[in-house]
BAMI-684340 format. One record per atom (N, C-alpha, C): residue in one letter; x, y, z. Coordinates in steps of 0.2 Angstrom, whole numbers, plus 5000, padded with zeros to 4 digits. Layout:
% residues N
AXYZ
...
% end
This chain:
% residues 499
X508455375169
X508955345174
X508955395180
X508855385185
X508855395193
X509555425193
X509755495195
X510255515196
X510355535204
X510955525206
X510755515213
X511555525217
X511755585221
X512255605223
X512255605230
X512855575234
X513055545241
X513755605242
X513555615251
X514155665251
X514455625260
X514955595260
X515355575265
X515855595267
X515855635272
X516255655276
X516555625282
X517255585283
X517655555289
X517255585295
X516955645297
X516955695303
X516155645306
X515955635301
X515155645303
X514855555305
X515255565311
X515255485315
X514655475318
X514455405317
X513655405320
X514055355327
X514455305325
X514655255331
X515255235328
X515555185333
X515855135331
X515555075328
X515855025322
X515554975318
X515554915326
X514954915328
X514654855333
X515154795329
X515354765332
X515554675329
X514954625331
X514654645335
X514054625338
X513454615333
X513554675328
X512954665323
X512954615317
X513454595319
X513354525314
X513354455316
X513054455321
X512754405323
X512254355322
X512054305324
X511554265321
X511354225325
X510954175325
X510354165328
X510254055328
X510354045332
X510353955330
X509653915337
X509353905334
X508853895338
X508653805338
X508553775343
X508253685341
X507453695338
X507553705330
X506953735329
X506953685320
X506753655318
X506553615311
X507453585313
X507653605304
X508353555303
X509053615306
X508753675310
X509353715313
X510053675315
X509853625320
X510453595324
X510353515321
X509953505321
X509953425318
X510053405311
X510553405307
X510553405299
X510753465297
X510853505301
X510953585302
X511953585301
X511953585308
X512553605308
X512853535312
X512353495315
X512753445319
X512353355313
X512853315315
X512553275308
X513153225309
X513353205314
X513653125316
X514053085309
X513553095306
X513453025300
X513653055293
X513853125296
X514053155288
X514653165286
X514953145281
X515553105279
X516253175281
X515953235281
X516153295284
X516453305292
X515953265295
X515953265303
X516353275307
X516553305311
X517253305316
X516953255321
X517353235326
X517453195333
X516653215336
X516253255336
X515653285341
X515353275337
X515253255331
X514753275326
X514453335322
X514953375321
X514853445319
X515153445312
X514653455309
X514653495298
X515353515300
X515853505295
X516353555296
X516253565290
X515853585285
X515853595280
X515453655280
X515153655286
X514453705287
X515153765292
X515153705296
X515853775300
X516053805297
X516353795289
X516753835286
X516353885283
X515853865281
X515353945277
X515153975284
X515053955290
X514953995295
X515554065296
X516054025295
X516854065295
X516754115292
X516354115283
X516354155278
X515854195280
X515354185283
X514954215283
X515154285287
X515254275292
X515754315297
X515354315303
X514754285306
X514654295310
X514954275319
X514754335320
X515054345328
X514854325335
X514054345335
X513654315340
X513254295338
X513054215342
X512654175339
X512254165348
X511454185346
X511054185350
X510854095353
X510454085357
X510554005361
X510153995365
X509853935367
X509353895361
X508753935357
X508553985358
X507953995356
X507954065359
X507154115357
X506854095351
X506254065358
X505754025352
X505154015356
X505153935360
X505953905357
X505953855359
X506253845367
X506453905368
X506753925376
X506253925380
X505453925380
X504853935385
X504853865385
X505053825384
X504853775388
X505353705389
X506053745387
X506853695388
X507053695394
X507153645399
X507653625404
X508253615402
X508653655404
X509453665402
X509653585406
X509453545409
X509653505412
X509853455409
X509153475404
X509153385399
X509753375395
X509953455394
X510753455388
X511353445390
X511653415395
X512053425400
X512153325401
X512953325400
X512953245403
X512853225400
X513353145400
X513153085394
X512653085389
X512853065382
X512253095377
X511653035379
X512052975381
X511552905382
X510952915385
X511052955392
X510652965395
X510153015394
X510353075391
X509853135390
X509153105387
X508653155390
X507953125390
X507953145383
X507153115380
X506853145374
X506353185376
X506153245375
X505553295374
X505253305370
X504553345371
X504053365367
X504253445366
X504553455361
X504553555359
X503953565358
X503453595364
X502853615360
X502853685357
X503453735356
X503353775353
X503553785346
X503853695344
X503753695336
X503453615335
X503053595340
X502753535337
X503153485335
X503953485339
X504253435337
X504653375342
X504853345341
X505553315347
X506253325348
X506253355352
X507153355355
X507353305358
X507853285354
X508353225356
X508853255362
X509153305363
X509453335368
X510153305364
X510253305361
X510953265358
X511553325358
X511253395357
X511653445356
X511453485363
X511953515367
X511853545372
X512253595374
X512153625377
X512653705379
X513453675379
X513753625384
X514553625381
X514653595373
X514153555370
X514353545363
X514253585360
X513653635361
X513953695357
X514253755360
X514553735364
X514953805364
X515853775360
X515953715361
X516353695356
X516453715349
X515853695348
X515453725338
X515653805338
X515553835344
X515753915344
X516453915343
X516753885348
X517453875346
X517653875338
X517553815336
X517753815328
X517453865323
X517053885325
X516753965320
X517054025322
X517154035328
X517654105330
X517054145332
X516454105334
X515954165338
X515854175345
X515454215348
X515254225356
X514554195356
X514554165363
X513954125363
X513454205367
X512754185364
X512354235367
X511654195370
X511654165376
X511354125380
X510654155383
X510054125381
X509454115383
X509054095389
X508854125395
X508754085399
X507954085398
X507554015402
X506753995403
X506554055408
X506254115406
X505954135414
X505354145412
X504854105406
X504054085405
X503854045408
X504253975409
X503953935413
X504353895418
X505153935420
X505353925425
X505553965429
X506054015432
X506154065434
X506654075437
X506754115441
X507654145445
X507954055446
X507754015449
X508153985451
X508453935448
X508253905441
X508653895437
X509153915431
X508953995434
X509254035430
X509954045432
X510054045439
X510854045440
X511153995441
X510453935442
X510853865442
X511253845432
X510853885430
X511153895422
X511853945421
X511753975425
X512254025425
X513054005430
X512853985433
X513353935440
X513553885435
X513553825431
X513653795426
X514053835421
X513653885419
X514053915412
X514853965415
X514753955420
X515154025421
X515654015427
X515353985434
X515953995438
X516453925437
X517053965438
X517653915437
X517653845439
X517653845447
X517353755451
X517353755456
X517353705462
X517253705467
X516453725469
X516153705465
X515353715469
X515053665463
X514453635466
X514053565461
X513953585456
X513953625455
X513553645447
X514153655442
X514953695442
X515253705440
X515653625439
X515653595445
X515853515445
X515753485443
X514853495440
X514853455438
X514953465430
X514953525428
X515453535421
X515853525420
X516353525423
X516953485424
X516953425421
X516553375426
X516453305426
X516153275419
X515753335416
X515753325411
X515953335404
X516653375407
X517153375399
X517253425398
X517053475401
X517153545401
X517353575408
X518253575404
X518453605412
X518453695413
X518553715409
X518453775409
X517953795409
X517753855411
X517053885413
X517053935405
X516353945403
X516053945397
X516054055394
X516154045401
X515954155402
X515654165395
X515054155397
X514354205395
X514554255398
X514454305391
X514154385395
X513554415394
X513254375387
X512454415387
X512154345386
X511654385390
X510954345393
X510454365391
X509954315386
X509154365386
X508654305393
X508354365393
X507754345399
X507154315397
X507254265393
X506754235388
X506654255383
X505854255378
X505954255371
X505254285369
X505354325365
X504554375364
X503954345369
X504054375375
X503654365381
X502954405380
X502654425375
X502054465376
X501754425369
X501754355367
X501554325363
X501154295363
X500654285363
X500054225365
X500354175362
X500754145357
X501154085356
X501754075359
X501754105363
X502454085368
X501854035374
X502353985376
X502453955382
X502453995388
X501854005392
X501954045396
X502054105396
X501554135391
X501654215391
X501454255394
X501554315397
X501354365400
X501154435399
X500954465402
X500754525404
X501354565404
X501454655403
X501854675403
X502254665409
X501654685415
X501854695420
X502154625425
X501854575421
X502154525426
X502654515422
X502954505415
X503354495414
X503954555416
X504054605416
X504254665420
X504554625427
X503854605432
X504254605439
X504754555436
X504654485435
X504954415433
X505654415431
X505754465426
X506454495422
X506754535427
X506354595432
X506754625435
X507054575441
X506954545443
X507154485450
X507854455446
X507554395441
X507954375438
X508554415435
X508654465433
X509154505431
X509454515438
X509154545442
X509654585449
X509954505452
X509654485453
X509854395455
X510254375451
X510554385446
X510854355441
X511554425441
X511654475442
X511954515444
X512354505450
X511954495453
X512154465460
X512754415461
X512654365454
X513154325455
X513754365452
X513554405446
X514154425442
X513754495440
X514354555441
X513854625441
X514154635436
X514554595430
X514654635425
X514454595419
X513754545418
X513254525414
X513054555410
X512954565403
X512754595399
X511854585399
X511354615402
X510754565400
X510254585396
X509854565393
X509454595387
X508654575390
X508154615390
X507554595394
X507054605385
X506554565388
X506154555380
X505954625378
X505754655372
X505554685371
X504754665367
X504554705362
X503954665359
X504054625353
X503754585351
X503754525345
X503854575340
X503654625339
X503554675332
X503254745333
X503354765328
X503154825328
X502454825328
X502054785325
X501354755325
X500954735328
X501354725336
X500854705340
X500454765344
X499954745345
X499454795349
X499654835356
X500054795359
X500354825364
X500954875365
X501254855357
X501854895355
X502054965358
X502554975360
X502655055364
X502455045372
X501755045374
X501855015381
X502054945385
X502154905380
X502654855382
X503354855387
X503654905380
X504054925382
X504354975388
X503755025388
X503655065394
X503655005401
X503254975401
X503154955408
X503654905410
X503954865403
X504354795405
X505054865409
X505254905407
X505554945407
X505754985414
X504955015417
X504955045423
X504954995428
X504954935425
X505054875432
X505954865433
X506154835426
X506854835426
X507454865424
X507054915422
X507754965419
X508454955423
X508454955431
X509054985434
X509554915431
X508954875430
X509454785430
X509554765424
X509554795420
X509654775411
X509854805408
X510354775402
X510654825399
X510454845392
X509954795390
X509754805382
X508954795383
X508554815379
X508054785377
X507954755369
X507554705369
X507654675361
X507154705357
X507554705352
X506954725345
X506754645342
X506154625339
X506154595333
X505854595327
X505954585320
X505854625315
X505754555309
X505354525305
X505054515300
X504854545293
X504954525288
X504654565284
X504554515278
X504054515272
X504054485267
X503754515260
X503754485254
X503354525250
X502654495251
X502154575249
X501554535251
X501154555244
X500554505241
X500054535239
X500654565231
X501054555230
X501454555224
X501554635224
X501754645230
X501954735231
X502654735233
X503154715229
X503954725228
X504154795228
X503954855230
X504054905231
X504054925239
X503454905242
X503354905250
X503854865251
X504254805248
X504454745250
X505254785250
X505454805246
X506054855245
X506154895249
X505754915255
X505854975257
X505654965264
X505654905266
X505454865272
X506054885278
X506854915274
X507354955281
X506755035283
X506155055279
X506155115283
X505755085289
X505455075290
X504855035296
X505555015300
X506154945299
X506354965303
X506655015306
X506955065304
X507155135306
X506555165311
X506055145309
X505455175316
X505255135320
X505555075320
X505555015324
X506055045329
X506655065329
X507055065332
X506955135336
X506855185332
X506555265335
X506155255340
X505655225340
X505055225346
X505155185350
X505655135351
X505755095355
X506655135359
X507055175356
X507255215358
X507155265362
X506555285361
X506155345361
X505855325368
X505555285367
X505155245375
X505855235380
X506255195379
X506755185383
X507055245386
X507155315383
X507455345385
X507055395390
X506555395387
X505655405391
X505755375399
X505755295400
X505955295405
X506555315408
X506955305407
X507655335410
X507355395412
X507355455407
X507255515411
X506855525417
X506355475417
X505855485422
X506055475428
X506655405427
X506955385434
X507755395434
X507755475433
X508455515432
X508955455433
X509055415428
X509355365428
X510055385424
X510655355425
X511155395421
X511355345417
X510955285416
X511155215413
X510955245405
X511055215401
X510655195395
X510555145393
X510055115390
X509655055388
X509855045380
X510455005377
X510454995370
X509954935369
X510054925363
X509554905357
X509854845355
X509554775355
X509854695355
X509354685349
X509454685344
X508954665337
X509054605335
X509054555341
X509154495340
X508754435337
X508354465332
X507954425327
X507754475322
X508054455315
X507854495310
X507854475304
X507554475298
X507754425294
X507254425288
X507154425281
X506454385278
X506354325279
X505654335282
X505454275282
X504554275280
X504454215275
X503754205274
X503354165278
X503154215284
X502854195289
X502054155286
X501754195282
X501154175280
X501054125277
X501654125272
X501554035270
X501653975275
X502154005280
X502253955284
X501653935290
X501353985290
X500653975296
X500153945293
X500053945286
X499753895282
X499753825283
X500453815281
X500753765281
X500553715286
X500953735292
X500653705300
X499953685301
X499553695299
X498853715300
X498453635304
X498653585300
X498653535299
X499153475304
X499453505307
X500253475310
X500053425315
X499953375315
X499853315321
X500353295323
X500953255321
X501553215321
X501953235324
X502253205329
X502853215334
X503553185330
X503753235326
X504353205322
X505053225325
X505653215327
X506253225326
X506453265320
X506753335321
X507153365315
X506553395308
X505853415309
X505553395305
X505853465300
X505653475293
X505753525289
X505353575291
X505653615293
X505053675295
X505553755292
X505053805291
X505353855288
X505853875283
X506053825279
X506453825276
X506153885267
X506353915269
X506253985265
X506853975260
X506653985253
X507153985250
X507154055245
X507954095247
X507654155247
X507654185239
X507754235236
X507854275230
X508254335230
X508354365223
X508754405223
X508654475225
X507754485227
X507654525231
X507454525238
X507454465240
X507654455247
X508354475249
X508654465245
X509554475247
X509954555247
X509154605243
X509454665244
X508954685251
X508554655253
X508154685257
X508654655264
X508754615264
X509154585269
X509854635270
X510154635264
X510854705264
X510454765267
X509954775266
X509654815266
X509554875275
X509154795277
X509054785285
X509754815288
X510354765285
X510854775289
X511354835287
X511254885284
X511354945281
X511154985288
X510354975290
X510055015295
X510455015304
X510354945301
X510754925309
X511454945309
X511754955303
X512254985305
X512255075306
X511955115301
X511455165304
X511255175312
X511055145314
X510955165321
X511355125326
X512055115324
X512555085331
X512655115335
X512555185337
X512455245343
X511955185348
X511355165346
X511155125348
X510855055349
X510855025344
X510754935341
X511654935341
X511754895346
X512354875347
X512554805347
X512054755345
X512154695346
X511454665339
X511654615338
X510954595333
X511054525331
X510554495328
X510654425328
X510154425320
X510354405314
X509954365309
X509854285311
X508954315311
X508954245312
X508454195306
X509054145305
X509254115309
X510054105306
X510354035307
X511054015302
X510853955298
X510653925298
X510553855296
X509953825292
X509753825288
X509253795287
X508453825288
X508353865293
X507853895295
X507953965293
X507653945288
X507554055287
X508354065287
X508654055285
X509654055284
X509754065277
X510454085281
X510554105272
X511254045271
X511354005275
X511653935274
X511253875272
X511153835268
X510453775267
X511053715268
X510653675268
X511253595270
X510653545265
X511053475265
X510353415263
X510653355269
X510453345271
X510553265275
X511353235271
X511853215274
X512253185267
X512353205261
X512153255260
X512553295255
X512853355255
X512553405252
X512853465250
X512653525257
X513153575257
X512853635263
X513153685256
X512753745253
X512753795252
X512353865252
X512753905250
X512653985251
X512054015245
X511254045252
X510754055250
X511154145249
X510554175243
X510654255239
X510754275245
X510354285251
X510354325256
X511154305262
X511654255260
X512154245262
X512554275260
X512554315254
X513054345251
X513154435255
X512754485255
X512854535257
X512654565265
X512754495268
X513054475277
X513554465276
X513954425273
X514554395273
X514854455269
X514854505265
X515354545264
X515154595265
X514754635272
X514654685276
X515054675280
X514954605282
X515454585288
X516354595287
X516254575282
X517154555279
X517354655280
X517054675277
X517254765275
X517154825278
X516554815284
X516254865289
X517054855294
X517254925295
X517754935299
X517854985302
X518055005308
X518155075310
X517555095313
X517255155309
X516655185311
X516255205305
X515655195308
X514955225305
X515055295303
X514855295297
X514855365294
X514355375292
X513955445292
X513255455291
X513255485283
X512855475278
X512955495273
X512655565272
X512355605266
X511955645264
X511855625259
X510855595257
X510955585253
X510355615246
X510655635243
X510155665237
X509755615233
X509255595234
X508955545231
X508355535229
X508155535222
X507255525221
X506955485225
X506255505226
X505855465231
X505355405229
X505155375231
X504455345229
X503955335235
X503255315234
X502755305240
X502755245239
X502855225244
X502455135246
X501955145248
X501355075248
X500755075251
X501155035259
X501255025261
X501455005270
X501855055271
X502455085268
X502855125274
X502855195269
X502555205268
X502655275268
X503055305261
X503555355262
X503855365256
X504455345258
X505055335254
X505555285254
X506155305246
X506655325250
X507355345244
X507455295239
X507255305233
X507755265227
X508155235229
X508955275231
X509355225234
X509455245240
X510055185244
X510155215253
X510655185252
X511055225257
X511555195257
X511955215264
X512655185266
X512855205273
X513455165272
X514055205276
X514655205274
X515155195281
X515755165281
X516055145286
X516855175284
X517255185289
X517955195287
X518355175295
X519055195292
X519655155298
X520255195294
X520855175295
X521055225296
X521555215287
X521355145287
X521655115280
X521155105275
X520455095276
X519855085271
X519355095272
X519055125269
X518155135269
X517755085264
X517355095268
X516855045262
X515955095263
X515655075255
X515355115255
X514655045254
X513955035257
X513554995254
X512855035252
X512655005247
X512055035244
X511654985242
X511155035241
X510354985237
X509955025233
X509955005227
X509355025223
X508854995221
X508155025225
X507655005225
X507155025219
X507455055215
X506955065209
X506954995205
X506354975204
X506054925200
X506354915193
X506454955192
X506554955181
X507054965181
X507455045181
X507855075182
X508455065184
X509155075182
X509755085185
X509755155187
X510355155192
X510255235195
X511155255192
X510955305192
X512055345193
X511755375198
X512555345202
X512755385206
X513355405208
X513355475211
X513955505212
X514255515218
X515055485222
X514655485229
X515555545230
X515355595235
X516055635235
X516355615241
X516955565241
X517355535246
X517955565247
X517955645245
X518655675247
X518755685257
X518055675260
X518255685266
X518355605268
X518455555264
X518755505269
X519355505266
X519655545265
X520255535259
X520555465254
X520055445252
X519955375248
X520555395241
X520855365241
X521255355231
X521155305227
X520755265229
X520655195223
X520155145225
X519955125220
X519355065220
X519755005222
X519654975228
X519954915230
X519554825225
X518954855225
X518354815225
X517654825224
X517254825219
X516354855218
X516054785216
X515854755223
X515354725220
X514654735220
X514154695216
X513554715216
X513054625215
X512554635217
X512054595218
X511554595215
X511354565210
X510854595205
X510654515200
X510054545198
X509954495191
X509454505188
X509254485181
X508554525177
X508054475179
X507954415183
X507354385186
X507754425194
X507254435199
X507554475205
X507154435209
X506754385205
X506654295209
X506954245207
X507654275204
X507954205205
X508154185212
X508354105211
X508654065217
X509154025219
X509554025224
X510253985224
X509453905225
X509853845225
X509553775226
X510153735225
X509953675230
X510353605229
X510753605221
X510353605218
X510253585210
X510753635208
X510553715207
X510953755206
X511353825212
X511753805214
X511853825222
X512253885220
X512553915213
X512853975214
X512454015208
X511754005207
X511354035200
X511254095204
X511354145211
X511554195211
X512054225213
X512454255213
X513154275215
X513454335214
X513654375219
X513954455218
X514354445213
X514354505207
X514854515202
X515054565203
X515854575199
X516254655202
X515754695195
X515554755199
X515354795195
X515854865191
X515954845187
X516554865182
X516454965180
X515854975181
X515555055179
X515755085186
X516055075192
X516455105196
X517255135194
X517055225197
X517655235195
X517955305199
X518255315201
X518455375205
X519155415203
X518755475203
X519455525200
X519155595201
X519655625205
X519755685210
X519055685215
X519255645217
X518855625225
X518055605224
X517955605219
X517055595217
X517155525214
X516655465216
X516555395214
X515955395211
X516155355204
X515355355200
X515455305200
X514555265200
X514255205197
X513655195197
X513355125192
X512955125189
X512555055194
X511855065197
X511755025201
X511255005198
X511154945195
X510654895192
X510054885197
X509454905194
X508754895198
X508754835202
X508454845206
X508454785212
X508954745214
X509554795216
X509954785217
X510354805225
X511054755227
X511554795233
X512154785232
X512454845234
X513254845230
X513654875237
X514354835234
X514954855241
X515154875237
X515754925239
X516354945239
X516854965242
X517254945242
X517954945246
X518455005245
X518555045246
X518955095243
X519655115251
X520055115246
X520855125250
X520955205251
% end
């Protein structure tokens, strides 16, 4: 057994817990919005057409900021079509998912849907295949109070109060050859820098996020960033990360261990960012918008498509149904993002719905809670205060993709009434003890130890059986004179709430 000793001390503060980091991602992309979260016809439906049955596991979920519309489906959306009587709104061709938009759901009705979930909207503008000027005409609509056409005409249509967006991304992994309108560093650099200073112009206290690169993996990776960077540093406040991962080739080990890669995802792109600043003795600094992350089985799904003719409304697309090692790698991911809230101050899982979510629905039926919805939603519930950096003693192992990688990881939050501590144990076989000494957060009692875990580590929640995975309190937690033991079951992730 994996013995394995954690030392936490209150003093050794990495940030304050971002509420931004729990965020997520709603895109007009398969059944997201369509059957997703909006669905007229479902016996659940409020007055707009809106799941309120979905509303409610959004509540639970805890997400905060929910990204809008897109994603890949933004390079080629006209904000226009969503706006104004639904009778009228046009139909389009999304060619960024080979499907139709009805335009039925649009920036005021969802910002409604925001309303009933208790989130912030985090708005999308076209600057692939449109540019500055309907980006403030998008901005003039979301934002100024009245008195000018655009705002009047939100009014007019049912939305008397202005929407106040703060963060704005500048399009949607621009250095893609599958984007609509993709670019070059350097053109997309000028493109974003205009756009932003333009867009500040109207309102100089904008939050905006300029693209970063699709992944760690692309060829350009590193000088993407430099150059989109030295064009618009002065006018932007975040650059994006985005980050995928899946099990590959039956290597559940690499697959376990997919938060180290993120951690160097974020280094080099910090490291660049700050690169530029210094260069242009800038006093600003550029945080970290990790506003797409998530497992997803990209691979099967690019298979899948291969064949795709048919121009369908709502079609089924990426509907990943995840496991119970999906759901530690996902805790996992967001263990790291908490780890570097000094700088990843904002982030989005993508998606909420249906697509690659950890929410599923059926047409008329049932909406329930995928594995990977569980250890979001109780990150969310019990991260408070501040990030605390841990020390951790813990056996190692090699992966073949990332390198070597800790048995267990873990990272810790406190405030002035409760800490909570999250963990992972990525040994395969093995349960680990561990001992974690919480005399510097001055902790006296176990509120709560739950764990995530099962002996198939592919099981799955499904229609059929929608709660066949679920955290149980794990009863081997125990603490006395400031030292917490417990027993963390192989392919596992565990909270604990401690008073």
């Amino acid at each position: 057994m994996p013995r394995v000793h954690i030392e936490l001390d209150r003093k050794a503060v990495v940030a304050p817990v971002r509420r931004r980091t729990f965020g997520s991602f709603v895109e007009h992309l398969g059944r997201c919005v369509y059957t997703g979260i909006y669905e007229p016809e479902h016996p659940s439906a409020n007055e707009d057409g809106f799941r309120m049955d979905v509303v409610e596991l959004v509540r639970e979920l805890g997400s905060t900021t929910i990204r809008y519309p897109g994603g890949n489906f933004v390079s080629g959306f006209r904000w226009e079509d969503s706006v104004g009587p639904r009778e009228k709104r046009p139909v389009r061709r999304d060619l960024a998912w080979h499907s139709l938009e009805s335009n039925q759901v649009g920036l005021d009705e969802f910002a409604r849907w925001l309303k009933l979930t208790g989130s912030e909207l985090m708005l999308a503008v076209n600057v692939a295949t449109r540019g500055i000027l309907p980006a403030l005409d998008l901005l003039e609509y979301a934002n100024h109070p009245s008195g000018t056409a655009l705002s009047d005409l939100r009014i007019a249509n049912g939305t008397p109060e202005p929407h106040n967006v703060r963060m704005w991304c500048l399009g949607n992994e621009m250095d893609g050859p599958w984007q609509t309108g993709f670019m070059t560093a350097d053109d997309y650099g000028k493109i974003a820098a205009r756009t932003a200073a333009a867009m500040k112009t109207a309102d100089k206290d904008l939050e905006l996020v300029v693209c970063g690169s699709s992944g760690s993996g692309m060829p350009t990776f590193g000088d993407w960033e430099r150059t989109v960077l030295e064009h618009s540093y002065e006018h932007v406040d975040y650059i994006s990360c985005h980050a995928y991962y899946q099990e590959l080739d039956g290597d559940l080990g690499s697959f376990l261990a997919s938060a180290v890669d993120m951690d160097f995802f974020i280094d080099t792109v910090v490291a660049t960012a700050d690169h530029v600043g210094g260069k242009k003795r800038s006093r600003k600094r550029i945080d970290i918008s990790f506003d797409e992350w998530n497992v997803w089985y990209l691979k099967e799904h690019q298979e899948s498509q291969k064949d795709e003719t048919e121009w369908r409304h709502a079609p089924r697309q990426l509907e990943d149904v995840y496991t119970v090692a999906d759901a530690v790698v996902v805790g996992n991911l967001l263990m790291t993002l908490l780890k570097r809230s000094d700088r990843v101050t904002s982030a989005s899982l993508a998606q909420l719905v249906n697509v690659i979510a950890p929410i599923m629905t059926e047409p008329g039926g049932p909406a329930w809670r995928q594995t990977t919805f569980h250890p979001f939603s109780i990150t969310s519930r019990l991260a408070s205060g501040e990030v605390i950096r841990p020390v951790i003693e813990s056996p190692v192992y090699e992966t073949a993709r990332h390198g070597e990688a800790s048995v267990v990881d873990a990272v810790a939050t406190a405030d002035e009434d409760r800490a909570a501590v999250f963990l992972v144990n990525r040994d395969l076989r093995e349960a680990a003890q561990v001992t974690i000494d919480v005399r510097g957060l001055g902790s006296s009692r176990v509120a709560e130890a739950l764990t995530l875990a099962d002996a198939d580590v592919y099981a799955k929640n499904t229609a059929a059986e929608q709660d066949r995975v679920s955290p149980s309190a794990n009863t081997t937690a125990a603490l006395a004179d400031g030292v917490l033991t417990i027993e963390l079951p192989p392919v596992s992730w565990t909270a604990i709430d401690l008073r």
